[in-house]
N, C-alpha and C positions, 0 to 999 in steps of 0.2 A: 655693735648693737644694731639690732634689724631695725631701721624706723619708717615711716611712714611720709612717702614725701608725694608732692601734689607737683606734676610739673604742666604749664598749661603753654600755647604752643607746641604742644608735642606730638603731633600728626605729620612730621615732616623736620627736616634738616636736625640744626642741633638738640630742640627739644628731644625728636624720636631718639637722635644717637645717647642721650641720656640718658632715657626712660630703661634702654636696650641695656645701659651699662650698669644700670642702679639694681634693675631686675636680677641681672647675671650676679650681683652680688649680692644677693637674700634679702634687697630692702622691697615696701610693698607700695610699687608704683603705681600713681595714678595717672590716668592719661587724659590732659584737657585736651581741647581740638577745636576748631571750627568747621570741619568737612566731616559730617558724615560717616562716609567711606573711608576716609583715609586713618580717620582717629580710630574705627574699628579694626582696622586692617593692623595698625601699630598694636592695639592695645589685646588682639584676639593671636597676631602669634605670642605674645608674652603669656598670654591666660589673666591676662592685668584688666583690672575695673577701668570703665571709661567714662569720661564724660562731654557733651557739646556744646559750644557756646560761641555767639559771634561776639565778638566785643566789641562791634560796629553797634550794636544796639545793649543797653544798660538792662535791661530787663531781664536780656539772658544771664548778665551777669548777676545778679541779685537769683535768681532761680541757680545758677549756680553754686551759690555761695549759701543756698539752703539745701540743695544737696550735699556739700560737702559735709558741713557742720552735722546732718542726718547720719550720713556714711560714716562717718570716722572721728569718733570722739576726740582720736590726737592724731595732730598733724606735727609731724616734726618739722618738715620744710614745706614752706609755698617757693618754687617756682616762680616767678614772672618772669615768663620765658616770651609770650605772646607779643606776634610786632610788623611791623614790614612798613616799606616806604610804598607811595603811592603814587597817581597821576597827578589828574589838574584837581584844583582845590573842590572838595566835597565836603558837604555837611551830612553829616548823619541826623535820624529822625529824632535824637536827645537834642538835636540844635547844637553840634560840638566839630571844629574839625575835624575829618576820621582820623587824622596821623595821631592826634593830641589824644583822642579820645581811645583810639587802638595798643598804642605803646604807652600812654601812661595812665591816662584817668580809668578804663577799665580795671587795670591794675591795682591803683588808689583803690577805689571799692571794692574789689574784691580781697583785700588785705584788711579794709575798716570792718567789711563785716565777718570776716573772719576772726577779728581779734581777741572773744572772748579766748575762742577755743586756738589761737596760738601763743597766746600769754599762758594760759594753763599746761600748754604741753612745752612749755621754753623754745621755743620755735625759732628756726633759722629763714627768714624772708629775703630770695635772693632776686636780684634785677638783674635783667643781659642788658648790659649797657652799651656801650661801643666807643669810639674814640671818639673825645671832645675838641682836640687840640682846634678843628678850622672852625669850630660851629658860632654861629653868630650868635647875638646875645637872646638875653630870653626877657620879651616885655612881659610884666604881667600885666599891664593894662589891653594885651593882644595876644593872650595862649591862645587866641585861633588863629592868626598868621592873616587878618582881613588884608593888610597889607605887603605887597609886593612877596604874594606869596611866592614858595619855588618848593617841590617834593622833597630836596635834599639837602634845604635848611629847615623845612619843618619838621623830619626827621631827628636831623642833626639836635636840634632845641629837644626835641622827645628826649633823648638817650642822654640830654644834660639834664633832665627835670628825672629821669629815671635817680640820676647820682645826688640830689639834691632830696628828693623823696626818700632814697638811702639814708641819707645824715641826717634828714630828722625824724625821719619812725626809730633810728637809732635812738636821738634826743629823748623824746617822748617817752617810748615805751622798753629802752633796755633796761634801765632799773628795776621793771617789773618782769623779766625775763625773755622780752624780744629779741632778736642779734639780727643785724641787717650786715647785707653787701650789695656791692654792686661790681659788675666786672664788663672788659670789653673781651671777646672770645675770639678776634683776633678775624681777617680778613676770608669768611669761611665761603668756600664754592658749595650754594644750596639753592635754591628757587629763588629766597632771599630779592625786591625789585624786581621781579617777574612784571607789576605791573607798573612800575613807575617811569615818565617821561624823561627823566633826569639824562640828557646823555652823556654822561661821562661815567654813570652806571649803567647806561644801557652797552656801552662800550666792552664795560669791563666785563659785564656776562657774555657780550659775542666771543672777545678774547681768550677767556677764562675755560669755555665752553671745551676747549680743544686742550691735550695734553702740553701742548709745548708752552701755550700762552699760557693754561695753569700753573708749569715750573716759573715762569718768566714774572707773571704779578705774584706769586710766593701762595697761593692760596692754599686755605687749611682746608683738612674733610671735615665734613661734620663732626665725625670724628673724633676729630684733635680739638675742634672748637666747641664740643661737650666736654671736654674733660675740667674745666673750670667751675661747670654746674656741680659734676659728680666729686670734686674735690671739696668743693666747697660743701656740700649736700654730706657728705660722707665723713664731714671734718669737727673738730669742736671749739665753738666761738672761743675764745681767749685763750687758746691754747695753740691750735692749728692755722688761726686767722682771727682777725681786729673785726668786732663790730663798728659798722659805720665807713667801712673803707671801700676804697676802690680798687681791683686785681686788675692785675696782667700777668697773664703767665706765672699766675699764683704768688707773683708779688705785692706787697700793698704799694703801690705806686699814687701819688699827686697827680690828678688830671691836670692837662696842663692845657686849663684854661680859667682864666679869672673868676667868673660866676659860679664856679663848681665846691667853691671852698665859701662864697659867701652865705654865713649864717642867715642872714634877714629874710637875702631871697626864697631858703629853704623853708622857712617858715610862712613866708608871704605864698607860696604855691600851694603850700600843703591849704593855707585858708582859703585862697579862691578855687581852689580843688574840691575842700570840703564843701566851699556854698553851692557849687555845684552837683552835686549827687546829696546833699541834705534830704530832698526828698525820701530818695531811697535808703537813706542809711537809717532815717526814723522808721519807714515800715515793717 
């Protein structure tokens, strides 16, 4: 079945290798971005609709999420693909840490407002999540990381609030026909930390950079580290894959990390998420 899937980070690494794969097999991809240039570039060799958004600022998201719902009465799959680690600690103009604000709460909103029109089309809502095993805990009395911030545990906390976000938009809304996942796509060589201070990522991109270091840290292409989205995207919840779960290499695997299975937390984010963008979700 041809369906209609929104992927957004898709001007580059795995989002593009995605959109490239979903295309070639007769679904009608849509390309989110934040560049420009680069979103057009992705989405003009497909012949595929495009669209722009920073998710550094919430406004574009909310204009986004009123073009979509304009564009395409049904969405079969949202994407949240959009992400990256950063430098030294930044506030964006919503007053929000960018990491928290980039990798999850853009996301968040742009999923709540979506949700007439992906309840009505049964809709598959997928997260790129990443590996939780080292990440430190997640306060909600501090999803901005005021304290003892570091690029690669604020990160890290994002890609655990992504799997927690999974388990309860599952909660909430499969009943009524949502299916959520969430997956890690596996250690991919892409721009991915281009701008983050972290050195033990900046390492790994000097390394990585060059063929031998790429055999040697095991790194995927984009590639191989789309092929989770396009399975997943291409796949049918309770049949193909468990709503609510977390993939590796298209297995449902236990993140293995304490906070990722706790229900209360999941719940306690989605509400101080929601009082967060409340503004925008009533306009």
């Amino acid at each position: 079945m041809q369906k209609v899937v929104v992927i957004t980070g898709a001007s580059d690494g795995i989002g593009a290798a995605a959109a490239r794969r979903l295309h070639a097999d007769g679904h009608t991809v849509v390309v989110v971005g934040r560049s420009p240039e680069r979103t057009r570039a992705v989405a003009g060799a497909l012949g595929a609709p495009h669209h722009i958004a920073d998710f550094t600022r919430l406004d574009d998201v909310v204009r986004l999420a009123g073009e979509l719902r304009d564009a395409y009465p049904r969405i079969d799959v949202l994407a949240n693909n959009a992400g990256g680690m950063f430098g030294a600690r930044t506030v964006t103009a919503d007053g929000h840490e960018k990491t928290f604000q980039v990798n999850h709460l853009a996301g968040f909103l742009l999923t709540n407002l979506l949700l007439d029109t992906l309840i009505a089309s049964r809709a598959s809502v997928l997260q790129t999540s990443s590996t939780v095993r080292f990440t430190g805990t997640i306060d909600l009395d501090d999803l901005g990381h005021t304290r003892n911030f570091e690029p690669a545990r604020a990160y890290a906390a994002a890609k655990l609030e992504n799997i927690l976000f999974t388990t309860e938009l599952h909660r909430r809304f499969h009943a009524r026909g949502v299916s959520a996942a969430s997956f890690y796509p596996g250690n991919v060589s892409t721009s991915f930390g281009a701008q983050t201070t972290n050195p033990i990522v900046r390492l790994v991109r000097l390394v990585g950079g060059n063929p031998i270091g790429h055999r040697l840290l095991r790194l995927s292409t984009p590639e191989q580290g789309a092929d989770q989205i396009v399975w997943l995207a291409e796949g049918t919840p309770g049949e193909d894959w468990r709503s609510g779960a977390y993939y590796i290499r298209r297995r449902d695997t236990r993140p293995r990390h304490a906070q990722a299975a706790d229900a209360d937390l999941a719940r306690g984010l989605w509400e101080r998420s929601e009082a967060m963008v409340a503004d925008r979700l009533r306009a």
